[in-house]
C-alpha positions in Angstrom: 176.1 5.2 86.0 176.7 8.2 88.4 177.3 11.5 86.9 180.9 12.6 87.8 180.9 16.5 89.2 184.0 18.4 89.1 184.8 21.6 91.5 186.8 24.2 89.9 189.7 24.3 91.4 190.1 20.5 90.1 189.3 21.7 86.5 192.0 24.6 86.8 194.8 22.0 88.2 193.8 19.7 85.1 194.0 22.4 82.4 197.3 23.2 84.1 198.6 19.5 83.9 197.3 19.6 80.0 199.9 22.3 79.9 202.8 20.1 81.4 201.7 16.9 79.8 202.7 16.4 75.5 199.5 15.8 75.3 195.5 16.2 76.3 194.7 13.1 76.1 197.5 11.9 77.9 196.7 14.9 80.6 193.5 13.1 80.5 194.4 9.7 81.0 196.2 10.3 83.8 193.4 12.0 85.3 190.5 9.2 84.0 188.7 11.6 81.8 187.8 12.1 78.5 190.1 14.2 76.7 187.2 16.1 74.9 185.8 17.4 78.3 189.6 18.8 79.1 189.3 20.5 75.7 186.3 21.8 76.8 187.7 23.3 80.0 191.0 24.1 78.6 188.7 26.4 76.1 187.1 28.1 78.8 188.6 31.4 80.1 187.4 30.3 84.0 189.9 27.4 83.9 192.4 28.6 81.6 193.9 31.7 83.2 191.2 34.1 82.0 192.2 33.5 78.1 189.3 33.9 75.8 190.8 31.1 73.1 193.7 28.7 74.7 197.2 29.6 72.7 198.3 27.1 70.6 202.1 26.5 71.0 205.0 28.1 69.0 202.4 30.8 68.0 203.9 34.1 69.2 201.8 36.8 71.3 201.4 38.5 67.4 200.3 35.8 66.2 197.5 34.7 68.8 196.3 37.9 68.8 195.7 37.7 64.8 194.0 34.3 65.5 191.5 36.3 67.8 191.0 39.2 65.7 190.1 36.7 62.8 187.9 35.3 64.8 186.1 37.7 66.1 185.6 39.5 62.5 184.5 36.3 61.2 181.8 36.4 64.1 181.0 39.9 63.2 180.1 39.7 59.5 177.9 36.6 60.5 175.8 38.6 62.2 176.2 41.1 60.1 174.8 38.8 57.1 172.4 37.2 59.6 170.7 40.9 60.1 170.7 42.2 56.0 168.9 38.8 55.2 166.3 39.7 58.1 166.2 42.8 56.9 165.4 41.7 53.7 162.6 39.4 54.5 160.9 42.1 56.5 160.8 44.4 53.6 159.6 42.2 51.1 157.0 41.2 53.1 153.3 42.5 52.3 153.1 45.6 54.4 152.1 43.7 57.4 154.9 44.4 59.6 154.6 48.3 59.2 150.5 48.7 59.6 150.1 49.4 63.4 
């Protein structure tokens, strides 16, 4: 089967049909694609008007921005937690690490 490319300004005028449509999958129906590579684009600040997460609707401008702020402290204490557990297999290691 032959791998189907898509230029951008095809992907933009799909993500804004989504928009206009009640639904994605019916967006992507119309369009014969699968509605989880729409989500995909629809995700993606090049195709989406430059948003960094797609607004969901009747959330207010307040609102959406909570929704990003959660999200990007949750992505912060990850790493956070990812670095105090490297630090703490460093430093229990046997001395190896620090002997130049």
């Amino acid at each position: 089967m032959k791998h189907r490319v898509f230029d951008d300004e095809f992907k933009k005028m799909a993500v804004e049909l989504s928009r206009v449509k009640t639904s994605v999958k019916e967006a992507a129906e119309e369009l014969g694609l699968d509605a989880s590579r729409l989500s995909k684009w629809r995700n993606n600040p090049a195709f989406n008007g430059g948003k960094v997460m797609m607004d969901k609707p009747g959330l207010s401008e307040e609102q959406q921005e909570i929704r990003r702020l959660k999200k990007a402290l949750k992505n912060a204490e990850l790493e956070r937690d990812i670095l105090k557990k490297a630090v703490g297999i460093f430093s229990k290691g046997d001395g190896g690490y620090t002997d130049l």
